[in-house]
N, C-alpha and C positions, 0 to 999 in steps of 0.2 A: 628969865623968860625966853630971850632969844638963844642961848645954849640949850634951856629946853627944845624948843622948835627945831633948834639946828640939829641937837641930838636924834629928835626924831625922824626928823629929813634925813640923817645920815644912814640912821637905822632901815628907813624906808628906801633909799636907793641903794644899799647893801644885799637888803633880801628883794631887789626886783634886777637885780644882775644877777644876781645865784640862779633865782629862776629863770633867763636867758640863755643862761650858758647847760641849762636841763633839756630846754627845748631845743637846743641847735645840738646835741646827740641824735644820730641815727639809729632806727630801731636795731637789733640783728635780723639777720636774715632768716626766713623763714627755711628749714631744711626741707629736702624735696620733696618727703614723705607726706609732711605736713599742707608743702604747695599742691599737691595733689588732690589731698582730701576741702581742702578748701576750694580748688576749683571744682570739683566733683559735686560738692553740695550748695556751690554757690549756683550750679544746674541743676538745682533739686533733683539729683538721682542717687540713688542706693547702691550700694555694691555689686547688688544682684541686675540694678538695668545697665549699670558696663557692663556686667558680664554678658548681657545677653546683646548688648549691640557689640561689642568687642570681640567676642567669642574667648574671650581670653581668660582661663580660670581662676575662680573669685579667692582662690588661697591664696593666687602672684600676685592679684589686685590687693586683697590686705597686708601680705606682706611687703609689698612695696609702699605704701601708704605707712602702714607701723614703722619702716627701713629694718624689717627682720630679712635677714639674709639667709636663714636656715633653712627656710620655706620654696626659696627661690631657686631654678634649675642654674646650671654653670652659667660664668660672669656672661658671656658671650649673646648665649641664649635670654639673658636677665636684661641686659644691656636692651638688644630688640624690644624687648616687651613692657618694657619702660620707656623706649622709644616712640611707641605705637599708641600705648597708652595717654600720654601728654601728647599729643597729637592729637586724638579723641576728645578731651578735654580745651585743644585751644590754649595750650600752651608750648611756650618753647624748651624743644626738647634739651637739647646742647648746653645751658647752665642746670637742667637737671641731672646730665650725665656725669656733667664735671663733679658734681655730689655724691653720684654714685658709685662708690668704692667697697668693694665685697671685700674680706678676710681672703688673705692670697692661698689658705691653707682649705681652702674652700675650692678654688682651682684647682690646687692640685689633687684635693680628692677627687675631680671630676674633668680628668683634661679632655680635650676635644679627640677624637681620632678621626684620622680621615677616613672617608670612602674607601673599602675595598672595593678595586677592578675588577668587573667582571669579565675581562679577558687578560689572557697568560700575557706576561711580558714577551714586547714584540708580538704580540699576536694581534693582527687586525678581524681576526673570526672566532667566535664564541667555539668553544671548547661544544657545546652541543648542536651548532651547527656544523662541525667539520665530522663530529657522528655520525649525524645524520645522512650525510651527504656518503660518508663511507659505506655504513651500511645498504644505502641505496646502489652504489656500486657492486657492493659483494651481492645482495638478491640479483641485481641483473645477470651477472659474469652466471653465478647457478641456475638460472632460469635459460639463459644459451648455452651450457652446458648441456644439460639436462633434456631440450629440445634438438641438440646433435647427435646424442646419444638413443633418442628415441627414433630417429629417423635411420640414421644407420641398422640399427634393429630390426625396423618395417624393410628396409632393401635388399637385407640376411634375408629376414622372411621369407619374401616375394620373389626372392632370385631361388633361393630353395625350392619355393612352390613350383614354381615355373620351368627349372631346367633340374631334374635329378640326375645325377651320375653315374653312367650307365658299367652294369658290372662286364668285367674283362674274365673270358676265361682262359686255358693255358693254349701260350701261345700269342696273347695277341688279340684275339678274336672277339668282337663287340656281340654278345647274344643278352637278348631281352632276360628281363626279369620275370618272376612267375608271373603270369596275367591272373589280374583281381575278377577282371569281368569272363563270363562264362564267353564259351567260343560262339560266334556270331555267325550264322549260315550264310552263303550268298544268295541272292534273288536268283530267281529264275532267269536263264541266261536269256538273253536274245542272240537274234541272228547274227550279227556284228562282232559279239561278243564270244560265240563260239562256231567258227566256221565252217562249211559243211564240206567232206572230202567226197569228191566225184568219184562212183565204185569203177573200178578198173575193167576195161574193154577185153570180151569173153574171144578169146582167138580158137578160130576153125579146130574141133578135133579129128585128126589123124585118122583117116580111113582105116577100119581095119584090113586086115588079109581075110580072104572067105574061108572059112572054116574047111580044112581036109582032116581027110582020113588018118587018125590018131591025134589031130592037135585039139584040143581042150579049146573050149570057147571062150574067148576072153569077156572079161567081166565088164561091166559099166565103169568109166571114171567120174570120180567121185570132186566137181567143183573145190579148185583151192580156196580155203579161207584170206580175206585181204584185212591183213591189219589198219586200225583204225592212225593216225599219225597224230600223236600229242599236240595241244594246240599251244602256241607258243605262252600267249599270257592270259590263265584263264580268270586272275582276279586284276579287275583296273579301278582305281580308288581316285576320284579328284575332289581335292580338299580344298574348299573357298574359306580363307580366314577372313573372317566378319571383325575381330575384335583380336586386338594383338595379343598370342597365346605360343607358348613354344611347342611344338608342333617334331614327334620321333616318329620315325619308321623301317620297319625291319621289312624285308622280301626274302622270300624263304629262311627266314631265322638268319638275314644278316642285314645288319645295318645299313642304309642307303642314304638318310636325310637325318640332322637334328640342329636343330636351331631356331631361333627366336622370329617367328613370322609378323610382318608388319600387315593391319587389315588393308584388305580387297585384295591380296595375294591370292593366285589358284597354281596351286601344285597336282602335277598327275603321277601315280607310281602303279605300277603292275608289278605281281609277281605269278609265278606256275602252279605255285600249293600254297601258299599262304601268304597273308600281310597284315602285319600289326602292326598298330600307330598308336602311340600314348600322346597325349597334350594335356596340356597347363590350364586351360581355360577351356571347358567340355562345352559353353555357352556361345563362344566366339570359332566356332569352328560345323561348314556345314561339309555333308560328303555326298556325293555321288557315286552309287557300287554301280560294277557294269550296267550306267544309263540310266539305273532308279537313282532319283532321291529320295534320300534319307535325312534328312534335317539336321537338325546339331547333335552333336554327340551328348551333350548335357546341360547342365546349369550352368552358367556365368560366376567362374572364378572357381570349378569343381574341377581335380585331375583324374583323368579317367583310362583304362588303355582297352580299346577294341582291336577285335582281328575278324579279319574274313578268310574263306577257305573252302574247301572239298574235302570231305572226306573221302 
């Protein structure tokens, strides 16, 4: 009876050591996959409300939760978002990384590449800023080009307008060109202008002899004619430049004056038979013929050539 009892005591504290040594085993660890979706529903949320407070999409959320790695972009990138993830979640990240181990042949189909630079080596300025900057040089340099070029042109012009080159015939000798403007009369002279010659003092005639016997009666004499004496300058022209104009003149078909007059200049020229004067500026130019005014020769900036004279 007591071997029974003892047997069964023995039996009895045999199978309550067995069971002891069951429960002092530690469970395994749970894999990270698995820690994940356990803390995720132990916050009552779905896959789709990470995704939507995470922003992180729901294909890396399952497959990291599954631990499919096929799903998942390069380790690098997988790594972050498993990082972020358990984070979210209120777990620590750091023993779930140590878990996570991608296929190395996974890598290498997907290796990192750096950043392309977007400037040249050595270069501290963007290949389309040092363009820019070029081309903004070249339109300038052609835009002052361009504005030198046109101004020299206007000074060709304007020097042509103003002073033509007067023809030379043989010899030497400066004579005008054909006049464009018809021949221009002179006013009516006054006293000043044409002086008056005193007629010459009638001397005593010579008594005759009293007529005799056979001598023939002599005849009346007949007053000598007194030539009239040329008057020295019958045309005088005085030219007040109002507006700077180059300003020719010929006195009897020869040249006397040409050149570029500055305004409120007054020039006087006379000639015996004729005077012609061409200018640059017909507007900037007024004249007075013996003592009349005549006003300007024309419009401002028109070249014109007038003559005075007698016929």
């Amino acid at each position: 009876m007591a071997r029974g009892l003892s047997g069964n005591g023995g039996r009895h504290r045999f199978g309550a050591g067995r069971s002891r040594r069951t429960l002092d085993r530690e469970p395994p660890p749970l894999s990270f996959g698995e820690t994940l979706r356990q803390a995720r529903r132990g916050r009552e949320l779905t896959l789709e409300d990470a995704e939507r407070e995470t922003r992180i999409p729901l294909k890396y959320l399952a497959a990291l939760e599954d631990q499919d790695y096929d799903p998942l972009p390069s380790s690098v990138y997988a790594r972050g978002v498993l990082r972020a993830y358990a984070t979210f979640l209120g777990l620590e990240p750091e023993p779930l990384l140590e878990q996570f181990r991608p296929p190395r042949a996974r890598d290498e189909r997907n290796p990192i590449r750096p950043a392309m630079s977007l400037t040249g080596a050595g270069s501290l300025v963007p290949w389309s800023t040092v363009g820019g900057l070029l081309l903004a040089v070249l339109v300038l340099v052609g835009v002052t080009a361009l504005g030198v070029y046109l101004y020299g042109q206007y000074v060709a012009l304007s020097d042509s307008l103003q002073a033509p080159e007067p023809r030379t015939a043989r010899g030497g000798l400066d004579i005008p060109e054909p006049l464009v403007e018809p021949w221009t009369p002179l006013p009516r002279p006054t006293a000043s202008a044409l002086p008056t010659v005193a007629p010459a003092a009638e001397e005593p005639a010579a008594e005759a002899p009293p007529p005799g016997p056979g001598t023939p009666a002599a005849s009346p004499t007949a007053p000598s004619a007194t030539a009239t004496p040329r008057p020295s300058a019958a045309v005088t022209v005085e030219a007040r430049v109002v507006e700077r104009s180059w300003v020719q003149v010929w006195s009897d078909g020869r040249q006397v004056f040409a050149e570029t007059v500055a305004p409120g200049t007054t020039r006087t020229f006379t000639a015996n038979d004729s005077l012609q004067m061409r200018v640059g500026n017909a507007g900037g130019v007024q004249v007075v013929v013996n003592g009349e005014p005549q006003g300007r020769l024309g419009a401002s900036g028109q070249a014109v050539d007038v003559s005075w004279g007698r016929r």
